[in-house]
Structures are given as structure tokens and as C-alpha cells.
C-alpha positions as CSV (number, residue, x, y, z in Angstrom):
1,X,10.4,73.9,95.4
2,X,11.2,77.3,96.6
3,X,15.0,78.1,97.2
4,X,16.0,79.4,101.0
5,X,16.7,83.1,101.1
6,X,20.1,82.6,103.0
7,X,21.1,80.1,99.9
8,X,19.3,82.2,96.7
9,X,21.9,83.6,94.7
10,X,22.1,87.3,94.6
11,X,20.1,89.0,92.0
12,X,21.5,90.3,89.2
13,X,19.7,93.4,89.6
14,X,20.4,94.2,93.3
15,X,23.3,96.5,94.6
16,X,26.2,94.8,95.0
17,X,27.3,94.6,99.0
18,X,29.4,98.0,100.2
19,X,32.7,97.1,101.3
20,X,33.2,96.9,105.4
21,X,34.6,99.9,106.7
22,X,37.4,99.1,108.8
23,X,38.0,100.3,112.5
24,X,40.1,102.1,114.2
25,X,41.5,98.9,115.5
26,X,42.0,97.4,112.2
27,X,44.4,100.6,111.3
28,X,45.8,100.2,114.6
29,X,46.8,96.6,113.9
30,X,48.0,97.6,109.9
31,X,50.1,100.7,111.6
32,X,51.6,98.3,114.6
33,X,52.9,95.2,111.4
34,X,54.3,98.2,109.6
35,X,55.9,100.6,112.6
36,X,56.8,98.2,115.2
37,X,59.6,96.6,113.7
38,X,61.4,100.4,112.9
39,X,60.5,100.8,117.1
40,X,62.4,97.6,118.1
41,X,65.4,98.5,116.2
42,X,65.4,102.2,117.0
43,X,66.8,102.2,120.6
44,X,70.2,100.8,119.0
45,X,70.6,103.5,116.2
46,X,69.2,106.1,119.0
47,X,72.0,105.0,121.2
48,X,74.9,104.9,118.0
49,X,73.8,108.6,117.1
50,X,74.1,110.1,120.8
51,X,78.1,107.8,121.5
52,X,79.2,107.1,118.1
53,X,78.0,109.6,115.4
54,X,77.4,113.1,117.6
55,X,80.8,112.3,119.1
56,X,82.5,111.7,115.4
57,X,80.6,114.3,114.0
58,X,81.9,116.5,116.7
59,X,85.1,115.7,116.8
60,X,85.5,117.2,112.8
61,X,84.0,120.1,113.9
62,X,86.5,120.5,116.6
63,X,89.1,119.9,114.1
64,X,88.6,122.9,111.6
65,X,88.7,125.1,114.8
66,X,91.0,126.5,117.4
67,X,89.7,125.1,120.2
68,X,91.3,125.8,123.9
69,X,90.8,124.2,127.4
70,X,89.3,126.8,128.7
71,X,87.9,129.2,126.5
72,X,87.0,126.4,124.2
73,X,85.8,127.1,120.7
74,X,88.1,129.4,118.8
75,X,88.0,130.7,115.0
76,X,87.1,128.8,112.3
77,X,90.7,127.7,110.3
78,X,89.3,124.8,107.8
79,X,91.9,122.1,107.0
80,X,95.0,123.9,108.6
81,X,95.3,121.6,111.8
82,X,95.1,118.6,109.0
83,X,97.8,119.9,107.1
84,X,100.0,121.3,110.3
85,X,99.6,117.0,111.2
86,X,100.5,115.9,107.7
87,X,103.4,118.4,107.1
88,X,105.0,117.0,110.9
89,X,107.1,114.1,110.9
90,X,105.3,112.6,114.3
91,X,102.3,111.4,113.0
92,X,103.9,109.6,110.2
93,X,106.6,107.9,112.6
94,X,103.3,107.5,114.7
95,X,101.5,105.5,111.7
96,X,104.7,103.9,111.0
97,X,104.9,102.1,114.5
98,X,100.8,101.6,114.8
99,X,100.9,99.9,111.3
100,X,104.5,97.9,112.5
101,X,102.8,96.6,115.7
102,X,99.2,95.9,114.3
103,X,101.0,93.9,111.3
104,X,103.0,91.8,113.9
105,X,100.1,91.3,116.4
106,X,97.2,90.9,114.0
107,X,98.3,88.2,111.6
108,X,100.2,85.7,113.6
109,X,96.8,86.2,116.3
110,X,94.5,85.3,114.2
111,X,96.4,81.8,112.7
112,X,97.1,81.3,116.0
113,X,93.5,81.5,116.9
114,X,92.5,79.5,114.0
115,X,94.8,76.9,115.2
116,X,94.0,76.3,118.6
117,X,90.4,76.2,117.6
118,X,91.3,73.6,115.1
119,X,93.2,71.8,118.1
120,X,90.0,71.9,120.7
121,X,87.5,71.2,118.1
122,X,88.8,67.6,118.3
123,X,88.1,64.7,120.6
124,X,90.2,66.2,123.5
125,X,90.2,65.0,127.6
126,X,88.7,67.6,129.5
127,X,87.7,69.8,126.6
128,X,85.9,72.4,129.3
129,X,88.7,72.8,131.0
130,X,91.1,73.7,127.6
131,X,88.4,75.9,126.3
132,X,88.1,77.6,129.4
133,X,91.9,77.9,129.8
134,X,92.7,79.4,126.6
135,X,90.5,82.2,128.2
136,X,92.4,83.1,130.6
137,X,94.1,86.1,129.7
138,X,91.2,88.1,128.5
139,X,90.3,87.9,131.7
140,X,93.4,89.2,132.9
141,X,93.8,93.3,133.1
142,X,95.5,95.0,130.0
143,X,97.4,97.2,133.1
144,X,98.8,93.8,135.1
145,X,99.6,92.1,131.9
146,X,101.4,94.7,130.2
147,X,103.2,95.3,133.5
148,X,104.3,91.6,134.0
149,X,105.5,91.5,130.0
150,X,107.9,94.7,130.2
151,X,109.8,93.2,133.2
152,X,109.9,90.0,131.4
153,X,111.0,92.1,128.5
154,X,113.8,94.5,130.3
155,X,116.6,95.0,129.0
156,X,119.1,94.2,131.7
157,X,117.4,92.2,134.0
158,X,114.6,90.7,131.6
159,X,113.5,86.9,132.0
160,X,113.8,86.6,128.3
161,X,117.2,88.1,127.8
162,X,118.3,85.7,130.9
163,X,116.8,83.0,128.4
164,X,118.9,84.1,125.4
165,X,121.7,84.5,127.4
166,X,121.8,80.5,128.4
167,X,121.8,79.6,124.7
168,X,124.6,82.1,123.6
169,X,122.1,85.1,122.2
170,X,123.6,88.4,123.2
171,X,120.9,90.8,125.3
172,X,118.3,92.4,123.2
173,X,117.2,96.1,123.6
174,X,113.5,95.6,123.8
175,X,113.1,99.4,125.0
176,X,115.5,101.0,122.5
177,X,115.3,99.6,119.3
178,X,111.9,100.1,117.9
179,X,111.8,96.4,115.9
180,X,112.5,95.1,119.3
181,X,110.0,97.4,121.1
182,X,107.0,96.5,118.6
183,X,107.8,92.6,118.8
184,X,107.5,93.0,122.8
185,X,104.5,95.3,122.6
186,X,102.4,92.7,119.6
187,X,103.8,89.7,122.2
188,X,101.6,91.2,124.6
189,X,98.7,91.7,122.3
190,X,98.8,88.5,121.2
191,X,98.7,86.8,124.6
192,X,95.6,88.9,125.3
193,X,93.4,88.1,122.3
194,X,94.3,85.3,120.9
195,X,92.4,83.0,122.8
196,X,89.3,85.1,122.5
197,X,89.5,84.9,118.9
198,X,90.1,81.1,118.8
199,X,86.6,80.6,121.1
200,X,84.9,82.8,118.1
201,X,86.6,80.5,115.7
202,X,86.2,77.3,117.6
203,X,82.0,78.3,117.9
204,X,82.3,78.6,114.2
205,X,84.0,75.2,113.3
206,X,81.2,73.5,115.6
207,X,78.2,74.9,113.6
208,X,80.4,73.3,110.4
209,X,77.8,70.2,109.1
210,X,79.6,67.3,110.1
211,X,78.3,65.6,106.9
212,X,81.2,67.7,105.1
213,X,83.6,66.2,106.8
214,X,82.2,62.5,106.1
215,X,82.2,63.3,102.6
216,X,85.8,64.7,102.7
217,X,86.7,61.6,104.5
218,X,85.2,59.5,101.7
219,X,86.6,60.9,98.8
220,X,90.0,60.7,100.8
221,X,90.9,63.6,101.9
222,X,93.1,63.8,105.3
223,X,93.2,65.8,108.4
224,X,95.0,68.9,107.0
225,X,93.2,68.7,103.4
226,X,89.5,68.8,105.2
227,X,90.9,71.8,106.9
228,X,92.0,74.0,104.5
229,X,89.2,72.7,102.0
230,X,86.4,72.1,104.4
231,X,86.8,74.0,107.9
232,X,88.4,77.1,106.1
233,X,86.2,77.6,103.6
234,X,83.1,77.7,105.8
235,X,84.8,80.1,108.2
236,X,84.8,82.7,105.9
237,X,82.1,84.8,107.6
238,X,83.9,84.5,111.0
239,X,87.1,85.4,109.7
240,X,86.0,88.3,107.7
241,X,84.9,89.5,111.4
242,X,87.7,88.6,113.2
243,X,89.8,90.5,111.2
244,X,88.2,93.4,110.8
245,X,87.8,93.6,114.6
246,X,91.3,93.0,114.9
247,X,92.2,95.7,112.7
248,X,90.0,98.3,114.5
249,X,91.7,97.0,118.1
250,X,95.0,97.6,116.3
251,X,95.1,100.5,114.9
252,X,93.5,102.2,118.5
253,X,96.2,100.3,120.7
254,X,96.8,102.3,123.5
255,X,97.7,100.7,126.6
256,X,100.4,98.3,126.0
257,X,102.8,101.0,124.3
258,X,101.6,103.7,126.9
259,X,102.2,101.1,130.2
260,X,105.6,99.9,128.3
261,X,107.9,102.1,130.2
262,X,107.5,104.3,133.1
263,X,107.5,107.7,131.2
264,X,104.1,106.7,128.7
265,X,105.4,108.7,125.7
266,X,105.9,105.9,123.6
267,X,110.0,105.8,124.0
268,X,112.8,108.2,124.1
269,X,112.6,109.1,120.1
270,X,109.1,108.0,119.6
271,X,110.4,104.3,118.6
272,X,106.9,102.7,119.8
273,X,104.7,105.6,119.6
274,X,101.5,104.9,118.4
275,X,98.8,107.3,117.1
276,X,96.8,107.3,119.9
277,X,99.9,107.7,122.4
278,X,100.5,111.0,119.7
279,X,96.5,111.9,120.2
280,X,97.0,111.8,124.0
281,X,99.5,114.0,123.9
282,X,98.6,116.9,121.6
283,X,95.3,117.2,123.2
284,X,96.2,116.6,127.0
285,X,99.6,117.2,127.0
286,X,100.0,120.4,124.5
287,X,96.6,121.5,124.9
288,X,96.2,121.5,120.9
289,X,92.7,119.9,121.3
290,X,92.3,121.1,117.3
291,X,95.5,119.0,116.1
292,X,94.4,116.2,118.4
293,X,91.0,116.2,117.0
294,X,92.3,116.5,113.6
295,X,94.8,113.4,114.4
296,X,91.2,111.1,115.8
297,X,89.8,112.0,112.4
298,X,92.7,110.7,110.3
299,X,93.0,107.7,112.1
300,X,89.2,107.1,111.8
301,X,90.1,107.4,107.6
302,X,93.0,105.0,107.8
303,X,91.0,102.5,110.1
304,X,88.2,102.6,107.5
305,X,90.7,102.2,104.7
306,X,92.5,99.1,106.3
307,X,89.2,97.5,107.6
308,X,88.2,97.7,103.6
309,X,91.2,96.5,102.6
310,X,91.3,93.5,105.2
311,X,87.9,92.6,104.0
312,X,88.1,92.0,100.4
313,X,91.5,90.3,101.4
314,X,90.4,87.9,103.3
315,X,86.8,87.6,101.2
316,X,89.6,87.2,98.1
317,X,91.4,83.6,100.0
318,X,88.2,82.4,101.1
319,X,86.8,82.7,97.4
320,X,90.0,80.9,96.2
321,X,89.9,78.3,98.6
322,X,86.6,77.6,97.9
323,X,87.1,76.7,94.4
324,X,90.6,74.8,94.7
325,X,88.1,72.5,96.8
């Protein structure tokens, strides 16, 4: 019986088939898998380059200049308005009282945050309403806030001295001694951001499996050990950005210590300065747009050096609490 020709196997002799040519289509289709993802992400990088790199790029070559209001660019003088900043004791008083107020805002913000998180991540009454509240003051203007916290920090007629008073604490000066100053100025910081922080923490703890905590349970470990052994060590990602955000925010505070007094130069002798308050003034106030710049570049560095620092820190206790558990 004769085999179909549709089913007869090819001959061994006959030309094997040419490959199919493919369309314009079919490259069109290969080009749009391999492009299109490097097109959805491009409007974000497009967007960083023209208000965060051009800027910082901008800003150095502004610093190894002379650059005036009006005329604008001036001669080329390299690293000189870097060392005229490092040579003059205002910018390191300035880092002294940015570092001092970051320290004392930062750290006790974000246990704080972790804290309250902890707090409404258990089986509270009207756990909207609590989450909600803690809110609050991120909603409320930097401007009002800080202007309700340095009359409740004044030094003669101050709600808090009037407080100290009725326990037999003699008056503080908030405004003249610079300790004072920065615990005032981190108090307000801290009643701002906290509770932002403890939402971010508190949308972390939720997305913890609850079968850790069963297991924990099990093997008897309490409330406080499935915290630090559990809830802590799964954080670790959130934290890691929490604090680096913090740091960024506190090393660029500006308007608490510039709305502190009614003057906005950061105190009498500089005692709450901070190196933005300095930047301010060099480039608006002295018309040194070089120094200023060179100042925004510095702080940049010492941002990028803490951030660092603040990361393998906290990567470090997160790695050590992970194996104590």
C-alpha cells in the first residue's frame, strides 16, 4: 500500500526546508520584549537627572567658582571655597549642632516608632481610630508646630518651665544654652515623625507570617522574647529604611532651628545652627553663592557617609539578632 504524500518521510536526497524568514513584525515584537522595559523605567531616571543629578552636578561646578548674584559666574578658583569653609570655625560648630540634634531626634524616634507599632499591632479597641491618631502631626505644618513648641519652650514664660517649676526644677534656658536648644528643637522633630515612621513599621510587623509567632509561642517564648527574636528580626529591611531616611531628614533640618526664635540665625552665638541655617546664609545673606555651594556639597559627603554608616549598623544588630534567635 502506497504511503500518503503529506505522511512520507522526507527523502534523504531532497533539500532540506529553508528556514522562515521572519517579518518585520516578528523583529518588532523581539525589539518591543527587549526595549520596552528600559522605556517604562526611563521617565524616572529622566526626571532624577534633570532635579537631582544636573542640580548636584551643578552645584560643584558652582563651587570651584566665584560666582555673584548678578554677574553670576566668576573665575575658576578650584578647591579654595572648600578650604576657606574647612579653615572657618562656623561650619564645624554648624556640624557640631546638626550632628547633636540629628543624634537626639533620630534614635529615640525611631524606638519610639518601633514601639507604638508594636503597641497597635495588637488586638486594640478602635484600632482605626489609634492608627489614624498617631498621624496626626504629620499632618500638622512644620511652621505651626514649631511655633506652638518654642512658646511651650520659652524661657520665661514657657509651659514646660511653669511645669518644672511646680516640682521644684529651677527654669531652663531652652534659647541660650545650646544642649537645651537642641533637646527643644529634636522634641519637635520627634513629635512630627514619629508616628509616620511607626505606620511604616506597623505595615511591616503585619506582613510578619503569623506562623512565626505560633511557633515562638510553642517553644515558649513570651511577649517581649517574640519581639526582639521574631518581630525585630524580620523588620530588618524596614528599619534599614527608616533609618537611612531619618538620617537624610536630619542632617537637612531646616525649619525647626530657623522658626525657633524670631531672628532665624540659629541663636545669638550659633548655639543651634545648623548647616543648612549656615548654607542659607552664606548664599542669601552674604551673597557667597561659591562658599554656599561649596557648604551643599560637603554636607551631601557627610550625608552619604552617615547614611553608610547607619546602614551596615543597623544591617550589623539585625544580623546579630538573627542568630541569638
Amino acid at each position: 500500500m502506497a504511503v500518503p504524500a503529506l505522511t512520507r518521510p522526507p527523502s534523504a536526497t531532497e533539500p532540506p526546508p529553508k528556514p522562515r524568514r521572519i517579518g518585520f513584525g516578528g523583529r518588532l515584537s523581539r525589539w518591543d520584549l527587549k526595549i520596552s522595559p528600559y522605556l517604562y523605567i526611563s521617565p524616572f531616571f529622566i526626571l532624577f537627572f534633570i532635579t537631582g543629578l544636573f542640580p548636584l552636578l551643578y552645584t560643584f561646578w558652582v563651587a570651584v567658582h566665584d560666582w555673584d548674584l548678578i554677574m553670576g559666574q566668576g573665575e575658576f578658583v578650584g578647591l579654595k571655597h572648600f578650604g576657606d569653609v574647612l579653615a572657618g570655625r562656623d561650619f564645624w560648630n554648624a556640624l557640631r549642632n546638626t550632628v547633636s540634634i540629628f543624634l537626639l531626634s533620630s534614635v529615640p524616634q525611631v524606638i519610639a516608632a518601633i514601639t507604638i507599632a508594636a503597641l497597635l499591632d495588637t488586638n486594640l479597641r478602635a484600632r482605626t481610630f489609634w492608627r489614624m491618631g498617631v498621624l496626626l502631626p504629620y499632618v500638622v505644618a512644620p511652621v505651626a508646630v514649631t511655633l506652638i513648641f518654642s512658646n511651650l519652650f520659652g524661657d520665661r514664660f514657657g509651659l514646660i518651665n511653669s511645669l518644672l517649676g511646680t516640682v521644684g526644677i529651677p527654669p531652663v534656658d531652652w534659647h541660650s544654652d545650646a544642649l537645651s536648644s537642641h533637646v527643644a528643637i529634636a522634641t519637635m522633630v520627634n513629635f512630627r515623625w514619629t508616628g509616620y515612621n511607626a505606620l511604616i513599621f506597623l505595615a511591616a510587623m503585619q506582613a510578619i507570617p503569623r506562623d512565626l509567632y505560633e511557633a515562638a509561642a510553642i517553644d515558649g517564648a513570651g511577649r517581649i522574647r517574640q519581639f526582639f527574636s521574631v518581630t525585630v528580626p524580620q523588620l530588618r529591611p524596614t528599619i534599614i529604611f527608616v533609618v537611612i531616611t531619618s538620617t537624610i531628614g536630619g542632617l537637612q533640618i531646616f525649619d525647626e532651628p530657623r522658626l525657633y526664635d524670631q531672628y532665624g540665625r540659629g541663636g545669638a552665638d550659633g548655639q543651634w545652627q545648623t548647616l543648612t541655617i549656615y548654607l542659607y546664609e552664606l548664599g542669601w545673606t552674604q551673597s557667597n553663592f561659591g562658599r554656599a555651594s561649596a557648604v551643599a556639597v560637603l554636607l551631601m559627603l557627610i550625608i552619604v557617609v552617615f547614611g553608610l554608616l547607619n546602614f551596615l549598623l543597623t544591617r550589623r544588630i539585625a544580623d546579630d539578632g538573627r542568630r541569638v534567635r
